[in-house]
MARFI-148522 format. One record per residue (C-alpha): residue number from 1; x, y, z; chain. Coordinates in pm, 1 decimal, always signed. Example, Ala and Ser with C-alpha at 12.3 -4.5 7.8 and 13.67 -1.06 7.14 Angstrom:
// MARFI-148522
NUDO   nr         X         Y         Z  kette
NUDO    1   +1230.0    -450.0    +780.0      A
NUDO    2   +1367.0    -106.0    +714.0      A
***
This chain:
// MARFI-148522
NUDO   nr         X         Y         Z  kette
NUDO    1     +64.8   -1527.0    +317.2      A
NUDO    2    +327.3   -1277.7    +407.3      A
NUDO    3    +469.4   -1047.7    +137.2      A
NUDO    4    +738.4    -790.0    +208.3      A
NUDO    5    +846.3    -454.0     -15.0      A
NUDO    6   +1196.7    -349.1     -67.3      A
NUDO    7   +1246.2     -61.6    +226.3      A
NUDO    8   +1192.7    +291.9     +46.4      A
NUDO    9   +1403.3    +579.4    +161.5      A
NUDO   10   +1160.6    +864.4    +168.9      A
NUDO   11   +1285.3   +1232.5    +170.2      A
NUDO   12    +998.6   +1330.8    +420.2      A
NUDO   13    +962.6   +1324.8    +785.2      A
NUDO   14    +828.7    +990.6    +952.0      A
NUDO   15    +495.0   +1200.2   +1073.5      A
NUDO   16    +470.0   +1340.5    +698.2      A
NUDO   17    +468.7   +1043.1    +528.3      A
NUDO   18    +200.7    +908.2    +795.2      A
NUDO   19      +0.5   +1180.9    +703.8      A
NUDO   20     +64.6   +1099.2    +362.3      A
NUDO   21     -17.6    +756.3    +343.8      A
NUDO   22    -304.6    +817.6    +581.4      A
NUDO   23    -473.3   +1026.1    +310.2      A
NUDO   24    -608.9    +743.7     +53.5      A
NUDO   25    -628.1    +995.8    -239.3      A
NUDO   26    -278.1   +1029.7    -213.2      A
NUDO   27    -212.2    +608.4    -348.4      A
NUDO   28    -335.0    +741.4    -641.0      A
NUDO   29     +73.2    +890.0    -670.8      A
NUDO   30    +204.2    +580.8    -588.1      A
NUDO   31      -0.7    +363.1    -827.8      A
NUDO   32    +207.9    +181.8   -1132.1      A
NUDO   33    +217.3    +262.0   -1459.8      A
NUDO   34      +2.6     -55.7   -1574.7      A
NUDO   35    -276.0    +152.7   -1378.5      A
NUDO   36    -654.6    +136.1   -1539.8      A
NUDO   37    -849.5    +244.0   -1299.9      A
NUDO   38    -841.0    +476.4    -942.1      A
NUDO   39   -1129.6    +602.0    -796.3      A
NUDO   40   -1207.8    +743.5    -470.7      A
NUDO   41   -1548.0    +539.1    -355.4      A
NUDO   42   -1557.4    +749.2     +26.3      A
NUDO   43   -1348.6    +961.4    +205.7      A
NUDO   44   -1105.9    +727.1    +363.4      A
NUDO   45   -1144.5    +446.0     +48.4      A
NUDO   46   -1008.8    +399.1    -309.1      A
NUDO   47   -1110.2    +156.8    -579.5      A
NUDO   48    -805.5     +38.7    -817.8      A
NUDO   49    -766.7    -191.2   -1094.7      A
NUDO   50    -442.3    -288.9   -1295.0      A
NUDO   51    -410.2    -423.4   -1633.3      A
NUDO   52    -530.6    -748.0   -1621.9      A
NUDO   53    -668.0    -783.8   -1318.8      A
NUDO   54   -1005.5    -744.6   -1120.3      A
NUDO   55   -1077.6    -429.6    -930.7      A
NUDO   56    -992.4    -374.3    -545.7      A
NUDO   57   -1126.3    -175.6    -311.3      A
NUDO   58    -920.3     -35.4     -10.3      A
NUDO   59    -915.9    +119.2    +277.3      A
NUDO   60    -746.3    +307.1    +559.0      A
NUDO   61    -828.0     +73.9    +884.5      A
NUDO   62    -542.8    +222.3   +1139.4      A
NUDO   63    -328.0    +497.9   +1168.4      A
NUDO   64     -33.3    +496.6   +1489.5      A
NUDO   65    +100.7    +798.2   +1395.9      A
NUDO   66    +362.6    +851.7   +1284.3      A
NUDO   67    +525.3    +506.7   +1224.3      A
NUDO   68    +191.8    +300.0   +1117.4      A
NUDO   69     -31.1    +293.7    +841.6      A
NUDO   70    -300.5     +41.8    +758.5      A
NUDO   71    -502.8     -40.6    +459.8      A
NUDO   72    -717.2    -333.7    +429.2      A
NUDO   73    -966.6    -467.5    +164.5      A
NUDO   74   -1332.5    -377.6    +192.2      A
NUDO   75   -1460.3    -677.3     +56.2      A
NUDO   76   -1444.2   -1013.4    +309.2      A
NUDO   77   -1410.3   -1184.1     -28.4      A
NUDO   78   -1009.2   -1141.7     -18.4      A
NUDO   79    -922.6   -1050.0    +329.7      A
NUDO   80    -576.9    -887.5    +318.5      A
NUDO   81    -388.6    -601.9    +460.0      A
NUDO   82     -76.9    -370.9    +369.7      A
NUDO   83     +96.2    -225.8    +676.3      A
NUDO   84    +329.0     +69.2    +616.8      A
NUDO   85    +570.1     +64.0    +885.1      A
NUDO   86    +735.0    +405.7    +902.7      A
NUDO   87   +1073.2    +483.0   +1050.4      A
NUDO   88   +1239.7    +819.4   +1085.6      A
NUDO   89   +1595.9    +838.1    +988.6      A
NUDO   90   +1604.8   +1196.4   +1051.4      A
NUDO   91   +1379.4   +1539.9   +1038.8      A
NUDO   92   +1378.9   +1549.4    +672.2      A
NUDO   93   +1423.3   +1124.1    +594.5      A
NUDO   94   +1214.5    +832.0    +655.3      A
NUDO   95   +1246.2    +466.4    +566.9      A
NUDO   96    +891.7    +270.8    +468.9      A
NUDO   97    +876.5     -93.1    +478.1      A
NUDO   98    +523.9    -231.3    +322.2      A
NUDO   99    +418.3    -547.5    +449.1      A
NUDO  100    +115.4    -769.4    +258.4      A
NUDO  101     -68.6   -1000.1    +503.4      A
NUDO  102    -364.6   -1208.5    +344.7      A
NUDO  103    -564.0   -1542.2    +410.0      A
NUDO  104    -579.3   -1753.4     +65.2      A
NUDO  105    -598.5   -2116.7     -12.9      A
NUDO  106    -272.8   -2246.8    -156.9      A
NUDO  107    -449.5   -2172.4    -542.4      A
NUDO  108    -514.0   -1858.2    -493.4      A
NUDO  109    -150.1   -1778.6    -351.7      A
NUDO  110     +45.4   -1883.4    -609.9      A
NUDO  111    -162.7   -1642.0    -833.9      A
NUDO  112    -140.5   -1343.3    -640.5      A
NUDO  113    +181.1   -1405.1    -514.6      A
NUDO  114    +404.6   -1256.6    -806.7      A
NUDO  115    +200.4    -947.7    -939.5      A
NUDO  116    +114.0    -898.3    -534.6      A
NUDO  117    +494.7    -876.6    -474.6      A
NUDO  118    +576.4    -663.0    -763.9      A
NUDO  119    +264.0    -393.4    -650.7      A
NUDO  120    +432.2    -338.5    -307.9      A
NUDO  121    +749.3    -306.9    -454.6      A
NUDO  122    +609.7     -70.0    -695.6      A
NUDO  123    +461.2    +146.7    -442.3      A
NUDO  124    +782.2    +168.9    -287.4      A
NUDO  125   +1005.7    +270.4    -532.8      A
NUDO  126    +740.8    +533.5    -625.6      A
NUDO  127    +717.7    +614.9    -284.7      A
NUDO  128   +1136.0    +672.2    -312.2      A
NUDO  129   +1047.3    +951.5    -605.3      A
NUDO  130    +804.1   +1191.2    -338.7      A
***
């Protein structure tokens, strides 16, 4: 399963907003408002959990700075990533495109496909607001 974001218009640099994303305290930010839980479980890894929902744990796997960040799950229970491709408009702007990739049976998908979908495009308009 593929999910895309809505592309955020960022008013940083393309290598500040790697840096940004590359720092997983910094999702904390970007996190909705149905937010009940963040917690930073090691250096480069954050624990989340949203209203209704069960905890996940994530992690910063990859970083091509500065037009790539990657987060993946820590658990092999749900394997999934989210890519943040960066592009820089100019010195000062940069456009973010978040892109979900995950291997789930066809059950599990069409749970996780609508509140999955409205968390990356969550993150993006919050990302907008930096």
């Amino acid at each position: 399963m593929i999910l895309n974001s809505t592309t955020a218009t960022v008013n940083k640099s393309a290598s500040d907003m790697c840096a940004f994303l590359a720092d997983a305290k910094n999702f904390e930010q970007l996190m909705p408002d149905n937010i009940s839980k963040f917690e930073m479980i090691r250096e480069n890894g954050f624990l989340f959990a949203l209203s209704g929902m069960p905890e996940i744990a994530l992690e910063v796997k990859e970083v091509e700075a500065p037009n790539k960040v990657v987060l993946g799950a820590i658990s092999d229970k749900i394997p999934f990533n989210l890519t943040a491709d960066i592009v820089e408009v100019d010195d000062e702007t940069c456009e973010v495109d978040l892109e979900f990739t995950g291997k789930f049976n066809m059950m599990m998908k069409m749970m996780v496909k609508g509140p999955v979908s409205k968390f990356i495009d969550t993150l993006s308009e919050n990302m907008e607001g930096l």
